[in-house]
C-alpha positions as a printed Julia matrix, in Angstrom:
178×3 Matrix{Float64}:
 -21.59  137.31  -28.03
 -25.13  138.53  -28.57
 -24.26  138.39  -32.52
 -23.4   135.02  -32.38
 -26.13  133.65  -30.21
 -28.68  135.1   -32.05
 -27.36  133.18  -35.67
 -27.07  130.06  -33.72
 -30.72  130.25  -32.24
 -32.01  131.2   -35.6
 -30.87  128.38  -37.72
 -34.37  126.39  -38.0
 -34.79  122.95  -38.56
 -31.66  121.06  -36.95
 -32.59  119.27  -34.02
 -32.25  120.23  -30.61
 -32.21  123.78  -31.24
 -33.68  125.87  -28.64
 -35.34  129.45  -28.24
 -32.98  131.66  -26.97
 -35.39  132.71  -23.54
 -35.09  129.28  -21.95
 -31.44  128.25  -23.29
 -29.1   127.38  -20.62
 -25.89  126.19  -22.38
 -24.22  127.04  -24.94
 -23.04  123.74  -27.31
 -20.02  123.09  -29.03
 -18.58  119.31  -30.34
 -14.72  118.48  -31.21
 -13.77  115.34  -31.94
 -15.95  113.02  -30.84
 -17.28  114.5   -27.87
 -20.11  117.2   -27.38
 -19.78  120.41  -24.58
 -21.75  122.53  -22.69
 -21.05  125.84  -21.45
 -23.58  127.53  -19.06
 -24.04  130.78  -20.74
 -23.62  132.75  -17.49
 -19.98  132.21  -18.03
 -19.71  132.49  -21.61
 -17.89  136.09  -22.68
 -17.98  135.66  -26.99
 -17.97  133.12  -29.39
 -15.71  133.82  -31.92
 -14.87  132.6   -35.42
 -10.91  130.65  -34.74
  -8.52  133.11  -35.65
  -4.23  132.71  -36.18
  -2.89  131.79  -33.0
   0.35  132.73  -32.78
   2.29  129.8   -30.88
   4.14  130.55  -27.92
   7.28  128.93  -27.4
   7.71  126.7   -23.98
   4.17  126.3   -22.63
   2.18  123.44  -21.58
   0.95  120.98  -24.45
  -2.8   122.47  -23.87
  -1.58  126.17  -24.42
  -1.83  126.87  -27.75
  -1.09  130.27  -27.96
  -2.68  133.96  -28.12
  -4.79  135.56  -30.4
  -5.82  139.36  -30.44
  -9.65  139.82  -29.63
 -10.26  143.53  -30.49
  -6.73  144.61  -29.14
  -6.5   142.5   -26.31
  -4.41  139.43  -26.05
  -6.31  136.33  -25.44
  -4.52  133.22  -24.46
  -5.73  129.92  -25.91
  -6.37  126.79  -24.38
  -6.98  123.48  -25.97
  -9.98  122.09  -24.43
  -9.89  118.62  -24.98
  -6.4   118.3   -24.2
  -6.98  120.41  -20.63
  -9.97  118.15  -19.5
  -8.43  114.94  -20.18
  -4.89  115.84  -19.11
  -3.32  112.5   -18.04
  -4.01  110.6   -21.03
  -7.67  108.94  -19.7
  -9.61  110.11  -22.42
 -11.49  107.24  -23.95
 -10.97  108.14  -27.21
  -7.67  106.73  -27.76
  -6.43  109.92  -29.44
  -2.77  110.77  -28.19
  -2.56  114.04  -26.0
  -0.73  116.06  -28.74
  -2.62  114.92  -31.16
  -5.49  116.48  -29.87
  -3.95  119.63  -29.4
  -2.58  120.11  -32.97
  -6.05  119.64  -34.68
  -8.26  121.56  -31.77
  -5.64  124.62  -32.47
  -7.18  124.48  -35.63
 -11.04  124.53  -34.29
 -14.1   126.48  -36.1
 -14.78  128.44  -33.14
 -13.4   129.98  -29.69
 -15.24  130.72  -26.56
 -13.87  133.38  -24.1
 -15.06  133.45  -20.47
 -17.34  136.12  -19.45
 -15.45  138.63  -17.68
 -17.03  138.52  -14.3
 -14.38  135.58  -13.99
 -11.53  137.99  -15.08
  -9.27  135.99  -17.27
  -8.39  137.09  -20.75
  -8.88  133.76  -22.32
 -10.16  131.61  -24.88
 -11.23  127.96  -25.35
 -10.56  126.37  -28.95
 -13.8   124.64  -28.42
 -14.91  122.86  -31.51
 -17.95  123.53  -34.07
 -20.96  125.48  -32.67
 -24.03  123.28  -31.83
 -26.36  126.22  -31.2
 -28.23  126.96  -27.53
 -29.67  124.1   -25.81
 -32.02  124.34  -22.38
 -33.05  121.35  -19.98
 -35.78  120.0   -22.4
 -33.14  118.8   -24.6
 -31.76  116.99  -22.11
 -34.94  115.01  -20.8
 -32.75  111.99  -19.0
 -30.86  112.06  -15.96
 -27.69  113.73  -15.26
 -24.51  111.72  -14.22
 -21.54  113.37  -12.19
 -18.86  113.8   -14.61
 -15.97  113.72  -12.27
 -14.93  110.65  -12.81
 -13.8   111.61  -16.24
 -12.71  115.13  -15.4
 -12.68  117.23  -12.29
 -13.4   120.04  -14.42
 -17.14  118.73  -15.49
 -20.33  119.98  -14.3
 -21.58  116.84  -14.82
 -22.8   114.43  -18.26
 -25.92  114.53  -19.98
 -28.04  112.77  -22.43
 -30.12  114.5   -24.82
 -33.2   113.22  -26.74
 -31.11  110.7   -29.19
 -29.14  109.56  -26.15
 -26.17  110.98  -27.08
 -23.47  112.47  -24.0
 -23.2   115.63  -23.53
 -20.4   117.22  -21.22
 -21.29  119.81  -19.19
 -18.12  122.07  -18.43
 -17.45  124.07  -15.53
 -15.94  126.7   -16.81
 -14.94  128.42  -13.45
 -13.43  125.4   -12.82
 -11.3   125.49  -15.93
 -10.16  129.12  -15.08
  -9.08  128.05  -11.22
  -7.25  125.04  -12.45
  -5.44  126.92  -15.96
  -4.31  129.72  -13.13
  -3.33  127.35  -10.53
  -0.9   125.06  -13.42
   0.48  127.94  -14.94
   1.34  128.2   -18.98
   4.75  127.5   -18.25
   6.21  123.94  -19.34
């Protein structure tokens, strides 16, 4: 992860990047939403690799991929959050997963939360810390149980803050299995 931390921090002159000694989140966007990822739960960012598709699994599973000779499972991360079809942005549940199986990059958890797994998470925003986010914070659980809570950064636009031990209890609790 350190690797690709240390390119995102670097890359001057885009707004709202932070110095890597007071970043807190790590920030990804797919489709039209924006995510955060505390980095005490972030494992690697990786570039998206083949998934191979795995017959008979939920619509958010989109299959495994090999990290360094061990198998990774994929999930979908739009299409986990907003299971249940409330996501505001009108785009079907399947149609979500198909193009975020495709996504730039993939974030596995840090291992202290011991679950082989990766999120197809979108394009990488860089780091970001609380002085990006100057407003308040709303509770995000009335869009997803699985949020942290919503943010607005600088420009006003919403940020999701993911919990990502929240996302490992709940993937482990539904199963893979369709």
């Amino acid at each position: 992860m350190q690797a690709g931390l240390r390119g995102a921090s670097d890359q001057a002159g885009e707004p709202g990047r932070t110095q890597s000694g007071s970043a807190q989140w790590l920030a990804f966007a797919a489709s039209q939403r924006r995510y955060l990822f505390a980095l005490e739960h972030v494992g690697e960012v990786l570039q998206a690799g083949d998934i191979t598709k795995i017959p008979f699994t939920q619509p958010w599973f989109c299959g495994a991929v090999n990290v360094r000779g061990v198998l990774h499972g994929v999930i979908d991360l739009e299409a986990f959050l907003f299971l249940g079809g409330n996501a505001q942005d009108g785009i079907p549940h399947r149609s979500r997963v198909h193009a975020n199986a495709n996504s730039d990059h993939m974030v596995t958890f840090n291992a202290a939360l011991n679950w082989p797994c990766a999120l197809a998470a979108g394009s990488l925003q860089g780091l970001r810390s609380p002085a990006d986010f100057p407003g308040a914070t709303d509770d995000g659980s009335a869009e997803s149980p699985l949020l942290v809570g919503i943010r607005r950064d600088t420009l006003n636009a919403r940020w999701l803050e993911v919990d990502l031990p929240a996302v490992v209890a709940s993937a482990r609790a539904r199963g893979i299995t369709a």
